[in-house]
C-alpha positions, 0 to 999 in steps of 0.5 A: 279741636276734638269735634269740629262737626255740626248740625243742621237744624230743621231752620238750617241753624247751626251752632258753632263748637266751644272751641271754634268760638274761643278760638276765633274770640266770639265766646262772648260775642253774643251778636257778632255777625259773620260774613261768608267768605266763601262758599264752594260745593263741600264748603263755607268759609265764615269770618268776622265782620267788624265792629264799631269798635273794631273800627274806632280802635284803628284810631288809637288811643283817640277814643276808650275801650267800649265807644260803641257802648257809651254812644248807645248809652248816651243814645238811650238816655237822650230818648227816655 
């Protein structure tokens, strides 16, 4: 990665590099958490914290791609 530094915002927001997020498949995961792994003196350590579909997918092919969407969904139109 060419830049891999970051800035500190005054509400101690950073943002994470193009590259970074590709890398790590968050360049359209608007709303993925992350988990701090760790933290030493001069370091943190992010990771991705799972989804529900994350979740559903370990079971296979028992349920579709995009699970969590189609509940929510299901959920909405329940409440209109």
């Amino acid at each position: 990665m060419k830049n891999n530094s970051l800035a500190l915002s005054s509400k101690y927001q950073i943002v994470i590099p193009k590259a970074a997020r590709q890398k790590m498949g968050l360049d359209k995961a608007i709303g993925q958490r992350l988990r701090v792994k760790s933290v030493t003196e001069n370091e943190i350590v992010f990771s991705k914290e799972p989804s529900i579909d994350d979740f559903l997918g370990a079971f296979g092919d028992t349920f579709p791609k995009n699970t969590a969407a189609k509940i929510r969904k299901m959920r909405d139109e329940e409440w209109d």
